[in-house]
C-alpha positions as CSV (number, residue, x, y, z in Angstrom):
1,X,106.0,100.6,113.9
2,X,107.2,104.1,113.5
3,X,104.9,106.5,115.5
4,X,104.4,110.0,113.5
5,X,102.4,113.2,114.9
6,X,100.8,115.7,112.6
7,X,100.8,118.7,113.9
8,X,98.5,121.4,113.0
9,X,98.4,124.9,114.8
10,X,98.1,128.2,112.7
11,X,94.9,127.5,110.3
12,X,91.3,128.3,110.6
13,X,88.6,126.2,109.8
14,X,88.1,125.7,106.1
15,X,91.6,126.2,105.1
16,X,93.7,123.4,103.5
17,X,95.8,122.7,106.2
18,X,93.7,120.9,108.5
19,X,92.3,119.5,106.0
20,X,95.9,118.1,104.4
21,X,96.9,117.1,108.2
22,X,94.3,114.9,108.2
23,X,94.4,113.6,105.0
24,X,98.2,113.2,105.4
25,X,97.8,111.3,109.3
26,X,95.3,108.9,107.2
27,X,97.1,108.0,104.1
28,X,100.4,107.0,105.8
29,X,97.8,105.1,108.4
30,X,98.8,101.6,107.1
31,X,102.7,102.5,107.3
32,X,103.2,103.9,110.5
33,X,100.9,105.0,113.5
34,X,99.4,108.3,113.0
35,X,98.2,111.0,115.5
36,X,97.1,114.4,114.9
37,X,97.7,117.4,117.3
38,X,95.5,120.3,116.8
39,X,96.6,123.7,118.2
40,X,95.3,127.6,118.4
41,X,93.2,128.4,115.5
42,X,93.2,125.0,114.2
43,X,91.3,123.4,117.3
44,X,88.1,125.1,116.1
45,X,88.1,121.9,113.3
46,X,87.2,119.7,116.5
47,X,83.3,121.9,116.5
48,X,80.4,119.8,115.4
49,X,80.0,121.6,112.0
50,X,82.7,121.4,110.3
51,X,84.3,117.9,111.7
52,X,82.0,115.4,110.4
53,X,82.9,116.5,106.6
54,X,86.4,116.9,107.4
55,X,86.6,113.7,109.1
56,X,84.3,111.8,106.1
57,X,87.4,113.1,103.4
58,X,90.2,112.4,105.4
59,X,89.2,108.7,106.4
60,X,88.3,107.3,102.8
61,X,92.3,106.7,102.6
62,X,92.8,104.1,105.3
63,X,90.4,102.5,107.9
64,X,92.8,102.5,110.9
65,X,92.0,104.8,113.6
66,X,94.2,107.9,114.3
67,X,94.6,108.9,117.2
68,X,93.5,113.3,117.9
69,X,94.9,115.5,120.9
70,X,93.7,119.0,121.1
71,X,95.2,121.8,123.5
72,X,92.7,121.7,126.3
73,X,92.9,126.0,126.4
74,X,92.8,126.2,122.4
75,X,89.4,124.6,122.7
76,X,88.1,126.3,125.6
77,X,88.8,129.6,124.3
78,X,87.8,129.4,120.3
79,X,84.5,127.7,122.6
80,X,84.6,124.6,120.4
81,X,81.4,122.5,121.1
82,X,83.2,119.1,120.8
83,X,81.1,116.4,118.2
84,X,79.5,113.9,120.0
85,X,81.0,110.2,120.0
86,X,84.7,111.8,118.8
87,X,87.7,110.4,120.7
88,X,89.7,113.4,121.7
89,X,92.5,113.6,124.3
90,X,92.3,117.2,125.7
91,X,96.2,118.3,127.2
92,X,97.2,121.0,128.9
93,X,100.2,122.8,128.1
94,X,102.5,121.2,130.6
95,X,101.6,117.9,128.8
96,X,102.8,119.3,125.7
97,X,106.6,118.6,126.1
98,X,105.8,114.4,127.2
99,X,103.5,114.2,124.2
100,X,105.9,115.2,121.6
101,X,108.5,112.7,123.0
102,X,106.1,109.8,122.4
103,X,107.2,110.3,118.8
104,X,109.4,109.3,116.8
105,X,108.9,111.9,113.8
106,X,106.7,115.2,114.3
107,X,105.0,116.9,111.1
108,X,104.5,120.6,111.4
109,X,101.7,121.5,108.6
């Protein structure tokens, strides 16, 4: 199975491109194996508030898990209070380059 990681970087909370990256990562869930990578401003979607609606939307379109990596520094500096019970794997820079290459496709939104 193809492995495919959406990749979203540049949007605050409430826009609709964490929102699509999401929703894309789940629709295609039954197809290929989704992961999403949130950078910078987007990393703030991982705070308590906002992620359990986000997350809700997004996971109507398939019941498979996907898989969510965060820049450990993004999160640390927007000060996002990580939701309780959500499976994140926190990277540091340097573990950027070997993530990426885990993939066979990677989906800039």
């Amino acid at each position: 199975m193809k492995k495919v990681l959406f990749v979203s970087y540049l949007s605050p909370v409430g826009s609709k491109f964490v929102n699509k990256t999401f929703e894309m990562a789940f629709k295609v869930a039954d197809d290929v194996e989704p992961s999403v990578l949130l950078m910078k401003d987007s990393a703030i979607a991982l705070n308590n508030e906002c992620f359990t609606d986000l997350f809700r939307e997004a996971s109507r379109y398939s019941e498979k898990e996907v898989k969510i990596h965060a820049l450990e520094e993004d999160v640390e500096r927007k000060r996002t209070k990580l939701m309780e019970g959500l499976k994140v794997s926190l990277l540091s820079r340097k573990e950027l380059p070997d993530l990426v290459r885990k993939f066979d496709f990677v989906v800039f939104v």
